[in-house]
C-alpha positions as CSV (number, residue, x, y, z in Angstrom):
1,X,-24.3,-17.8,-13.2
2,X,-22.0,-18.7,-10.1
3,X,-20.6,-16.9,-7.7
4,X,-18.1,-18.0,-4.5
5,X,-16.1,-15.3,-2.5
6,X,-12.9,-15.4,-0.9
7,X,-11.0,-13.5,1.7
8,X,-7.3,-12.0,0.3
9,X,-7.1,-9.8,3.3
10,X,-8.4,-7.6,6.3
11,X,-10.7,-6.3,3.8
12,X,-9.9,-7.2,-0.1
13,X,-12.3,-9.9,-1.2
14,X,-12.3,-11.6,-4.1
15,X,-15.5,-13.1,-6.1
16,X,-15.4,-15.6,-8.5
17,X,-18.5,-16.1,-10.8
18,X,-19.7,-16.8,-14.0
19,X,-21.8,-15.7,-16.9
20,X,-23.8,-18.0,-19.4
21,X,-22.7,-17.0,-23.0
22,X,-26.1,-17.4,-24.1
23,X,-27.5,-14.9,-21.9
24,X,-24.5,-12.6,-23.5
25,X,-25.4,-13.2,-27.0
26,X,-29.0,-12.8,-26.3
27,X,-28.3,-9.1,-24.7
28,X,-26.2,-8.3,-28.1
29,X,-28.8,-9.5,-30.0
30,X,-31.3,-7.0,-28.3
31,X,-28.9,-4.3,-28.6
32,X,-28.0,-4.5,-32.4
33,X,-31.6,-4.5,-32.6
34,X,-32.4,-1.6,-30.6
35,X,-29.4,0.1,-32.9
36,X,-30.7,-0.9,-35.9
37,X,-33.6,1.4,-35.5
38,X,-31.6,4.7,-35.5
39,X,-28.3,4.0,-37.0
40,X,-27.1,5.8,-40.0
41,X,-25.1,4.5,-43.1
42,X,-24.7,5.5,-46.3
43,X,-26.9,4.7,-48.9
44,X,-29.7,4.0,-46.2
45,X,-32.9,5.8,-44.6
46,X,-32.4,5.8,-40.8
47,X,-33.7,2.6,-39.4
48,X,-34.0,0.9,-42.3
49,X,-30.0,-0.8,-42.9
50,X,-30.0,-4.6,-43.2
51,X,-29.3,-6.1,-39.8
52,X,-27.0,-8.3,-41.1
53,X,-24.9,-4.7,-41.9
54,X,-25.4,-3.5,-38.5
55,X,-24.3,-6.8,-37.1
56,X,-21.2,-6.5,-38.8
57,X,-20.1,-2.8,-38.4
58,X,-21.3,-2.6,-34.5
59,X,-21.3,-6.3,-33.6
60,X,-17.8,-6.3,-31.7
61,X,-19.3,-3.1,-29.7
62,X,-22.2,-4.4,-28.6
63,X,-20.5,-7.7,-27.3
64,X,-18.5,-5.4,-25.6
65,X,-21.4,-3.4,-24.2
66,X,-23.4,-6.7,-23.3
67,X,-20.1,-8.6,-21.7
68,X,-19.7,-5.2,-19.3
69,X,-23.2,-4.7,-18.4
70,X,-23.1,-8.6,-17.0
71,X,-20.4,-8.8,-15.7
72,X,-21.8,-5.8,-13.5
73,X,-25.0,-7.4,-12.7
74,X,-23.2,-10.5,-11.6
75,X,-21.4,-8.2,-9.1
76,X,-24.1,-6.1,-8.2
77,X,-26.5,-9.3,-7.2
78,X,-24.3,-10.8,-5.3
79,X,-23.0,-7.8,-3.7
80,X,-26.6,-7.2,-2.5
81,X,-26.6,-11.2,-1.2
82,X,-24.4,-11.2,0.5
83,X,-25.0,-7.3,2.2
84,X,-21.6,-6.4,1.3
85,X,-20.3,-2.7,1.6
86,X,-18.1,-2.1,-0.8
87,X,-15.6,0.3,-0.9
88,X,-14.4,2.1,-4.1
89,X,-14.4,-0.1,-7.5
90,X,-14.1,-3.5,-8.0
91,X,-11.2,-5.1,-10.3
92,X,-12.3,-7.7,-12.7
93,X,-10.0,-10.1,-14.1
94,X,-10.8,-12.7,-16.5
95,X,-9.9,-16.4,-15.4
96,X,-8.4,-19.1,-17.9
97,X,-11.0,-21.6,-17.0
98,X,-13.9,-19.7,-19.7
99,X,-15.7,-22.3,-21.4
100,X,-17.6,-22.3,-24.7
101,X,-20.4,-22.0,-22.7
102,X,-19.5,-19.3,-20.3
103,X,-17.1,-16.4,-19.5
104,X,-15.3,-17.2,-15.4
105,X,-13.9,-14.2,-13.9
106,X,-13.1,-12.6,-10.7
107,X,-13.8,-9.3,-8.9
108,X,-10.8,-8.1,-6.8
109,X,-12.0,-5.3,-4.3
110,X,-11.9,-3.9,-1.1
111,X,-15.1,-3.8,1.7
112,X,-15.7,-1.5,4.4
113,X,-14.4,-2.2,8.0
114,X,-16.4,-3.5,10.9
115,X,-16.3,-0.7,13.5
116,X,-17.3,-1.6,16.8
117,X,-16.7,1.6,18.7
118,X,-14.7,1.7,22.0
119,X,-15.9,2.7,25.6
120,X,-14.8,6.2,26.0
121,X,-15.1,6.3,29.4
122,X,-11.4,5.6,30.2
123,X,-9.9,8.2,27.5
124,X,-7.9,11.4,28.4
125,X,-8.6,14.6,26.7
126,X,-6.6,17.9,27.6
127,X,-8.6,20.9,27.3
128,X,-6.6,23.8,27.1
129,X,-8.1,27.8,29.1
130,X,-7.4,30.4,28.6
131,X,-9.1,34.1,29.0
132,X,-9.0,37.3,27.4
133,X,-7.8,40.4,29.2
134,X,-6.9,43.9,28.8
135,X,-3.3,43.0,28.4
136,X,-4.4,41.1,25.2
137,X,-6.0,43.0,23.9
138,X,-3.5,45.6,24.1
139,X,-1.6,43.4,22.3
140,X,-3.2,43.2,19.5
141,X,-3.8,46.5,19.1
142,X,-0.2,47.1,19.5
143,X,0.4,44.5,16.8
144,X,-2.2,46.0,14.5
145,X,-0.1,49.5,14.9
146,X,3.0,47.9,13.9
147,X,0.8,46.6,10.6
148,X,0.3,50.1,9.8
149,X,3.8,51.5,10.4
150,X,5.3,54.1,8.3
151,X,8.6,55.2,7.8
152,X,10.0,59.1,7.6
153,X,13.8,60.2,6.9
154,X,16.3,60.1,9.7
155,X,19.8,62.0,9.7
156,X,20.7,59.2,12.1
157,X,22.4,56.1,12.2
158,X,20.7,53.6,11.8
159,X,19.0,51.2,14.8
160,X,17.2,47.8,14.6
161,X,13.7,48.4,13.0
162,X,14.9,51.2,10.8
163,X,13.7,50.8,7.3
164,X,17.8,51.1,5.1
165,X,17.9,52.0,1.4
166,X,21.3,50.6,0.2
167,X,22.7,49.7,-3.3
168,X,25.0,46.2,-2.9
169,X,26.4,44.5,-5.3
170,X,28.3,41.1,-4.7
171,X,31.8,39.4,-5.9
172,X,32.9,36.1,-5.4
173,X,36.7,36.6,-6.7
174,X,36.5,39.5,-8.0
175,X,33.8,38.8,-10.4
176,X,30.0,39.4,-9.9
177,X,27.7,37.0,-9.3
178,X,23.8,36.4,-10.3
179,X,21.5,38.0,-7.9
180,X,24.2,39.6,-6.0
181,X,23.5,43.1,-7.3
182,X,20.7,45.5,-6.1
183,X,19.9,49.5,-6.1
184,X,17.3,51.3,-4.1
185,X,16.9,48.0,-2.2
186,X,14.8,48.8,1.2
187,X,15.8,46.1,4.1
188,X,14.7,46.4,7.4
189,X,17.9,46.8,10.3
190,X,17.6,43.9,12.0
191,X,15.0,41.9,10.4
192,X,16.6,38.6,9.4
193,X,15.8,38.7,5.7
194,X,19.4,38.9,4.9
195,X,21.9,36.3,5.6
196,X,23.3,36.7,9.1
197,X,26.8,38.7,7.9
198,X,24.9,40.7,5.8
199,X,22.1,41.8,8.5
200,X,24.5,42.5,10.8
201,X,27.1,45.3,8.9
202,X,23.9,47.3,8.5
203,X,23.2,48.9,12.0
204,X,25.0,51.9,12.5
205,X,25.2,52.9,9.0
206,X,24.4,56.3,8.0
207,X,23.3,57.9,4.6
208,X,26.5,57.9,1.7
209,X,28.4,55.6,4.0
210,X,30.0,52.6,2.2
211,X,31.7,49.6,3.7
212,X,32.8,46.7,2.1
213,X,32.2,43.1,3.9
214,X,32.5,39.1,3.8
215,X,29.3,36.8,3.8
216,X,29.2,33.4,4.2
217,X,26.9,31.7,2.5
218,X,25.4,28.4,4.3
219,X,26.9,25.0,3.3
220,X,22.6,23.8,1.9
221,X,22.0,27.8,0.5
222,X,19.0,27.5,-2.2
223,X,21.3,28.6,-5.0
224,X,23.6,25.3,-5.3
225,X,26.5,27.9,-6.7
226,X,26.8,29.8,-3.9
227,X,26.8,27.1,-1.4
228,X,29.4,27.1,1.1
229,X,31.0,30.3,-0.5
230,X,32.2,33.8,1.3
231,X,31.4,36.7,-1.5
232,X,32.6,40.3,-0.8
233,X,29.4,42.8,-0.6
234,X,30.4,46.5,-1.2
235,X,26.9,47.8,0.5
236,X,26.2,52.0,0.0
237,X,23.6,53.0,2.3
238,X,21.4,55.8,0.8
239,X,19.0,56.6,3.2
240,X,17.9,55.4,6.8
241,X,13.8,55.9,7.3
242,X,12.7,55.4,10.9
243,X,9.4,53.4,11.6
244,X,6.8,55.3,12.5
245,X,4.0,54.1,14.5
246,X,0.9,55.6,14.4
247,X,-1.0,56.7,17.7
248,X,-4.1,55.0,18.9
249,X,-6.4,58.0,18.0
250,X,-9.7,58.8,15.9
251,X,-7.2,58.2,12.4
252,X,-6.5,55.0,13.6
253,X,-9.7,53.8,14.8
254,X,-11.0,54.9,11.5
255,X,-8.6,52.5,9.7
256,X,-10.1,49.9,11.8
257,X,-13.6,50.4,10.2
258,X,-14.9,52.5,12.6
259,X,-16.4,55.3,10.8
260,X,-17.1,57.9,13.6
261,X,-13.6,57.3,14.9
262,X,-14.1,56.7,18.0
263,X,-11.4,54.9,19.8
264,X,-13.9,53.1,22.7
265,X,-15.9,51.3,20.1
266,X,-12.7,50.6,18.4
267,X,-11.3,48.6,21.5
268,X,-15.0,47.6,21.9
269,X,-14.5,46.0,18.6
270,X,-11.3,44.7,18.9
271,X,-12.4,42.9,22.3
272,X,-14.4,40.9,20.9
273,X,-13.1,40.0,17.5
274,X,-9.7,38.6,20.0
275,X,-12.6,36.7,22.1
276,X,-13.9,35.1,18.8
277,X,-10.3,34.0,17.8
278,X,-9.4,32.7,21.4
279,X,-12.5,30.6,21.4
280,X,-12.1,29.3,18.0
281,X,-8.9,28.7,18.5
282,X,-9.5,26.9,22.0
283,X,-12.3,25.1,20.0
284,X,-9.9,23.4,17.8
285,X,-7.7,22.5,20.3
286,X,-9.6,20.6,22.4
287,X,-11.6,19.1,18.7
288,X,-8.1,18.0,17.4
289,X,-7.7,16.2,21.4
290,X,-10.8,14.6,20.9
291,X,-9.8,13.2,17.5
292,X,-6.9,12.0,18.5
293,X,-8.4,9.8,21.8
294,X,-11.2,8.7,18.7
295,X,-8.7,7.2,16.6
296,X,-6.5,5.8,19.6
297,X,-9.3,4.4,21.3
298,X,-10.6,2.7,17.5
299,X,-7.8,1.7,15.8
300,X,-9.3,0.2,11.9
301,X,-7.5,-0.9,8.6
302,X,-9.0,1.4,6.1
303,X,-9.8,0.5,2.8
304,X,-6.4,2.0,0.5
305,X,-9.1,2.7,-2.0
306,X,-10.5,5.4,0.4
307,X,-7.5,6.6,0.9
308,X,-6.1,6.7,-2.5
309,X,-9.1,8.7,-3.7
310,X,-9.1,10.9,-0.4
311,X,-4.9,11.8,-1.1
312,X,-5.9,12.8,-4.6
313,X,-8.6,15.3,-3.8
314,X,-6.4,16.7,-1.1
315,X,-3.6,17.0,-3.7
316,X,-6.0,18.7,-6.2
317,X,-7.1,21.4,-3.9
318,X,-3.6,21.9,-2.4
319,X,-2.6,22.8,-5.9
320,X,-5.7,25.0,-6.8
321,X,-4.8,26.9,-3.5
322,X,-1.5,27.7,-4.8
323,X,-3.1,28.2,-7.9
324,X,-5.2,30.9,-6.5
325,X,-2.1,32.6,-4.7
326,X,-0.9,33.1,-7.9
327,X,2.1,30.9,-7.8
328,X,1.9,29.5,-11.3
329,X,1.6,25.5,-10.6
330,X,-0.2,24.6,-13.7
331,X,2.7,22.2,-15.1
332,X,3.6,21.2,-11.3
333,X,3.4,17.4,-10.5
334,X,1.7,17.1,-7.3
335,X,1.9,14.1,-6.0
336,X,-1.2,12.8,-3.7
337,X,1.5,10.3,-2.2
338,X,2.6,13.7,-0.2
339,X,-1.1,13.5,1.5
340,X,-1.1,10.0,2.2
341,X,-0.3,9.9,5.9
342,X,-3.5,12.6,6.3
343,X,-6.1,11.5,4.1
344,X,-5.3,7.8,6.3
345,X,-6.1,9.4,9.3
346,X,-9.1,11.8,7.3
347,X,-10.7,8.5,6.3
348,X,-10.8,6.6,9.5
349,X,-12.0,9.5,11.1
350,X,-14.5,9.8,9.1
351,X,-15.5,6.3,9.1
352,X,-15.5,6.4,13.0
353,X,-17.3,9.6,13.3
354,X,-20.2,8.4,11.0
355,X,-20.2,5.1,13.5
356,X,-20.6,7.1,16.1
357,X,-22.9,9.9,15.1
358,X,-25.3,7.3,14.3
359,X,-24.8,4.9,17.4
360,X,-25.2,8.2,19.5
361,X,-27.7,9.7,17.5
362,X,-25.2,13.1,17.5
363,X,-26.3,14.5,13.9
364,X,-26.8,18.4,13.9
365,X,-30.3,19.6,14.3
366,X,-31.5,22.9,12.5
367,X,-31.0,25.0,15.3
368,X,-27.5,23.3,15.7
369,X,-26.7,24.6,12.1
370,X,-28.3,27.5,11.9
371,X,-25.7,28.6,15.2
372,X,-22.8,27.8,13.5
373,X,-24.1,29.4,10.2
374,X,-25.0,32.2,12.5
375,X,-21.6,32.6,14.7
376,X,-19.6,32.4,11.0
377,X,-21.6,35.5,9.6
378,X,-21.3,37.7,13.0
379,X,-17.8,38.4,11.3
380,X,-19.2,40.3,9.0
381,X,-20.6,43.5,7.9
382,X,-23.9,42.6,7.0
383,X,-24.3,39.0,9.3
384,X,-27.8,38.5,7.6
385,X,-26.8,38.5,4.2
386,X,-24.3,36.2,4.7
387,X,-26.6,33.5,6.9
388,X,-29.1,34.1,3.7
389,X,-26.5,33.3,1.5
390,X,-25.3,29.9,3.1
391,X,-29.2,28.8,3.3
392,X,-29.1,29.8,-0.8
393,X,-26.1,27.2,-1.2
394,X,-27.1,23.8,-0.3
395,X,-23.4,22.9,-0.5
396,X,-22.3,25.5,1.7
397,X,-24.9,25.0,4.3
398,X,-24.1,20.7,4.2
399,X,-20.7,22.3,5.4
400,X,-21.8,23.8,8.4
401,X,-23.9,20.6,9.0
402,X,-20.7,18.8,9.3
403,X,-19.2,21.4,11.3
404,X,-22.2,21.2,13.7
405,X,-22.2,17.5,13.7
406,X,-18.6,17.4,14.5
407,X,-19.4,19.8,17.2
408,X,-21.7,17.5,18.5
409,X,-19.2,14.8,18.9
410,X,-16.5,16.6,20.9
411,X,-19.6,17.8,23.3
412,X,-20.2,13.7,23.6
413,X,-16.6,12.9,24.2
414,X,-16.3,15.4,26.7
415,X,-18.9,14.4,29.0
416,X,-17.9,10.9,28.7
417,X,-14.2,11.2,28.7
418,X,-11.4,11.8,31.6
419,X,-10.8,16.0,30.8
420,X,-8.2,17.6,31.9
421,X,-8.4,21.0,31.9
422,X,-4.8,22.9,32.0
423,X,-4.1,26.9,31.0
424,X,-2.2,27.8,28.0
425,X,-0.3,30.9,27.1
426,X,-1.6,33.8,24.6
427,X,1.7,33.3,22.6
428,X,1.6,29.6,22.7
429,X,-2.4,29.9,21.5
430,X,-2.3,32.8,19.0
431,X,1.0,31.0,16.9
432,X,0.4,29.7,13.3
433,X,0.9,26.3,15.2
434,X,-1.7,26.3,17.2
């Protein structure tokens, strides 16, 4: 057996070698053999048909077999030689030059890079402050009010935030179109569900009025054949409901979980369930900075293997997400070229972290796990069935591990790196962008 390796790229390597067709046949040999003790065929008692028979109904399989199994050991030896780490699975490809005596081929794959990691000392991370005070959370008590909002008949006109019960139906010519025809349809006054023509004929309205309007329909609208078009609504308003909001009293606070109603323990509450999300949410902030001066400060070539396998899982469990919102994927192509760009930057993070976390010697401890674990289940009802439950589920608890370990690595960075530390608005934080 030979072996000589060659360098394609940054990491693709490709080994030549070779197996001895003796050792091959030998191997087949041994495995027709081992076959001919157990395999069945009519006419004989297990174990006892004519080798010769086996040979010739299992011959080409075991060839096969033997041929796959060294070709892997070639690989896997001098793999281990030469203290290669590889990354994914190698491609073998047969080579012309096969003699009668052996079989040549070559193993195509890619190798893990060499990370040496950077001095952090010189990178910038922004840390971003904020602090939680009355005003917020008054705030978000407002905004869990508005969450509950009723509505109750007005003899009124109605005003933005009025809830309007109208019947429309739509023409384009004269003749009605699809989806342009509703009754009993509830729209909120003001709310920017409708297209801009049609939300703004509605305020002022009052119950059995009718008005007839034009709406423009945008040049790139969803439905190709109304794009660009003006139809004529005739909109009957039925009834006008005014929201309601309901006051911050013992009913309320009971909504909130809080079975005695009272409305201190209800703020109480409140207080520090806004705290949690402010320091979570700060907490990512300044993780995501962190990650960001990593990969700047390390810039590698990743193995496309790694990434490859990294889009696909992110494409599977994008689709089982939508899956599980009940949007109906299951013949939906999703394509884990959509991911690429992330699972890039998810492997060589991950390849940098692991560099790191060993060089630094930042792996969680048990008490660094067990606070995560810990600060997850303080959401909860019961916080000590939950923490009992991660330690049940070895899986679930190797995720807080990571978590932890990550932790761990933005408390390095941090103390090594330039912070600056710079305030950032409630609104600014609290948005699905942040």
């Amino acid at each position: 057996m030979t072996q000589e390796q060659t360098q394609t790229s940054a990491l693709e390597r490709r080994l030549d070698m070779s197996v001895a067709l003796a050792d091959i046949d030998r191997d087949v040999e041994q495995r027709l053999k081992r076959m001919s003790k157990t395999v069945k065929m009519a006419g004989f008692r297990p174990g006892k048909v004519p080798f010769k028979m086996v040979a010739q109904q299992y011959g080409h399989q075991a060839r096969n077999e033997a041929i796959g199994a060294a070709v892997e050991k070639a690989f896997g030896d001098k793999v281990r030689e030469q203290k290669l780490k590889v990354a994914g699975y190698p491609r073998f490809e047969p080579k012309a030059a096969s003699s009668e005596s052996q079989i040549e081929f070559s193993a195509v794959f890619e190798v893990f890079p060499e990370i040496t990691l950077a001095d952090m000392s010189g990178a910038e991370v922004e840390k971003v402050d904020f602090t939680v005070t009355d005003a917020e959370v008054d705030k978000t008590i407002d905004a869990l009010r508005k969450q509950r909002t009723t509505f109750e008949k007005a003899d009124r006109a109605a005003a933005a935030g009025d809830r309007l019960i109208i019947d429309f139906v739509g023409r384009v010519d004269g003749v009605e179109f699809e989806g342009g025809k509703a009754d009993d349809f509830s729209v909120t006054v003001g709310g920017g569900t409708m297209l801009p023509d049609f939300d703004n004929a509605l305020p002022g309205m009052t119950a059995g009025q009718t008005k007839t309007i034009d709406v423009k329909f945008p040049d790139d609208y969803h439905a190709a054949a109304m794009a660009g078009k003006t139809a004529q609504f005739d909109i009957t308003a039925k009834e006008v409901q005014a929201a309601k909001l309901p006051e911050v009293d013992a009913e309320f606070a009971k909504t909130m979980g809080i079975v005695d109603g009272d409305v201190a323990k209800m703020r109480e509450e409140v207080t520090a369930n806004l705290k949690r999300e402010v320091e979570k949410r700060l907490q990512g902030k300044v993780k995501s900075q962190v990650m960001d001066a990593l990969l700047a400060a390390n810039p590698i070539e990743v193995p496309k293997a790694l990434v490859d396998s990294e889009a696909k899982y992110m494409a599977e469990a994008a689709l089982r997400d939508m899956e599980s919102r009940g949007m109906g994927m299951k013949n939906f192509n999703m394509d884990p070229m959509w991911f690429a760009d992330q699972a890039s930057r998810r492997v060589k993070l991950g390849l940098i972290l692991a560099e790191l976390v060993n060089a630094k010697g930042l792996k969680a401890k048990p008490e660094d796990v067990k606070a995560v674990v810990e600060d997850f289940a303080a959401t909860f009802e019961e916080p000590q069935e939950v923490v009992r439950w991660y330690y049940s589920q070895p899986q679930r608890l190797q995720e807080a591990e990571s978590l932890a370990t990550e932790n761990n690595v933005v408390a390095w960075v941090l103390s090594v790196a330039k912070v600056k530390e710079t305030a950032i608005g409630f609104d600014d934080l609290m948005s699905n962008g942040a």
